[in-house]
C-alpha positions in Angstrom: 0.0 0.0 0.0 1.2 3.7 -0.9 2.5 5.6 2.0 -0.6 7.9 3.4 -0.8 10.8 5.8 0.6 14.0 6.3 4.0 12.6 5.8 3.6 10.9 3.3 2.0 14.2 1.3 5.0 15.9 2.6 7.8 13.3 1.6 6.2 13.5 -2.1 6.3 17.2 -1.9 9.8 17.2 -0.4 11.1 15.2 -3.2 9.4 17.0 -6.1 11.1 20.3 -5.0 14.6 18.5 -4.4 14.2 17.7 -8.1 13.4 20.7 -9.7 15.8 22.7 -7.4 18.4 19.9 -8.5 17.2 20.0 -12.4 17.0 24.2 -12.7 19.7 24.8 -10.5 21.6 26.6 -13.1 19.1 28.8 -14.1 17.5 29.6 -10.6 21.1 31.2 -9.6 21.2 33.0 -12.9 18.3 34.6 -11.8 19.2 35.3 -8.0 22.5 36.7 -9.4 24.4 37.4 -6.5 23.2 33.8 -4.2 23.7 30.5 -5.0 20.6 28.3 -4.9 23.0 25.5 -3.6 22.0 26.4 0.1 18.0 26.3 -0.5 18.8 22.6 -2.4 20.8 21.7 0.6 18.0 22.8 2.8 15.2 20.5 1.1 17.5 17.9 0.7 18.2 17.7 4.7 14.5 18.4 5.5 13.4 15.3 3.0 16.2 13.2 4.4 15.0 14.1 7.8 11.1 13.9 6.8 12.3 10.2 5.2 14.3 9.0 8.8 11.0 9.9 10.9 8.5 8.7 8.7 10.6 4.9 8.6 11.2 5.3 12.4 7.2 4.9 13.3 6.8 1.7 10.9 7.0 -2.1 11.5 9.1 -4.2 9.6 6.5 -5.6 7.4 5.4 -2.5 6.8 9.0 -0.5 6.0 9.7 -3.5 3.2 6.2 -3.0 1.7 6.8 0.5 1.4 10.6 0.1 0.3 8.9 -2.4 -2.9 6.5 0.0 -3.6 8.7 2.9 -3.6 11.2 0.8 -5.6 8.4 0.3 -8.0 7.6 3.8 -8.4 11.4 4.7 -8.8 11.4 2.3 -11.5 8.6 3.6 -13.9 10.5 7.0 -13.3 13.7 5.8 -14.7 12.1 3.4 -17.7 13.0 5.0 -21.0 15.0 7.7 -19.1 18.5 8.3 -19.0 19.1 7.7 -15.5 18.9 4.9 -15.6 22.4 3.9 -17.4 23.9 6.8 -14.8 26.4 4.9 -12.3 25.8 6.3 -9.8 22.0 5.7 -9.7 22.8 1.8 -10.4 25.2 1.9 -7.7 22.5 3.2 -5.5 20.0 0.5 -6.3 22.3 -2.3 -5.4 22.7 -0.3 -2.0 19.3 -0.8 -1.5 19.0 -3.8 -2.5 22.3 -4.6 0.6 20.1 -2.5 2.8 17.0 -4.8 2.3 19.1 -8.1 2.5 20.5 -6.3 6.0 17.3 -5.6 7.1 18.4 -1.3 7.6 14.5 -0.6 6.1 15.1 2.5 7.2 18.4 3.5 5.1 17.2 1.3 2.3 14.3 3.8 1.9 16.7 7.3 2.4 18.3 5.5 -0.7 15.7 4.6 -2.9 13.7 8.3 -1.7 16.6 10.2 -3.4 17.1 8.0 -6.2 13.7 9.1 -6.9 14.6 12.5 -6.8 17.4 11.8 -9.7 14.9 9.9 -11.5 12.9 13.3 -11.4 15.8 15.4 -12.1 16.2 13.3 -15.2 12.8 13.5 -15.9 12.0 17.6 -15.5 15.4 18.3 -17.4 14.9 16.0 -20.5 11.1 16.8 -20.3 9.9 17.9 -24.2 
């Protein structure tokens, strides 16, 4: 079952901002001119990773490696067709998951897989048409 609550809303929020701060970066401190963006990306990115830790921390088990599949699943139709998914780095961070899972660290496998997501995003909102 998809993740539900307030949380949940906000996790999903959370990691569509990460990705379009990640995926306009370039543009959004052309237009600030004198600041960086990097600190605002930063900023989400803690406050997802943080949203992400507490979220996991009130769930059973059972529940964390349903929610891990289902996220997994999601990341997945992200990254089919997309370039992302031939990146290194995002294959490297499946197969961390993947350790996580066999470790049972639910709770680190779905930080992983939350911001894979967010690269799967990235990919998506800079290669959009």
């Amino acid at each position: 079952a998809r993740r539900q609550g307030d949380s949940s809303r906000r996790i999903d929020y959370l990691v569509q901002v990460s990705a379009l701060l990640e995926a306009h970066e370039d543009t959004l401190t052309e237009v600030a001119a004198e600041e960086s963006i990097e600190p605002l990306g930063d900023s989400v990115a803690g406050e997802l990773a943080d949203e992400v830790g507490e979220y996991a921390s009130g769930k059973g088990e059972g529940e964390l490696v349903e929610i891990v599949s289902d996220e997994l699943d999601e990341t997945g139709e992200l990254l089919q067709g997309a370039n992302a998914i031939l990146d290194p780095e995002i294959q490297a961070s499946l197969q961390d998951v993947v350790h996580e899972i066999a470790e049972r660290d639910l709770g680190d496998a779905l930080q992983i897989v939350t911001q894979v997501r967010v690269d799967a995003l990235t990919d998506r909102y800079l290669n959009a048409p």
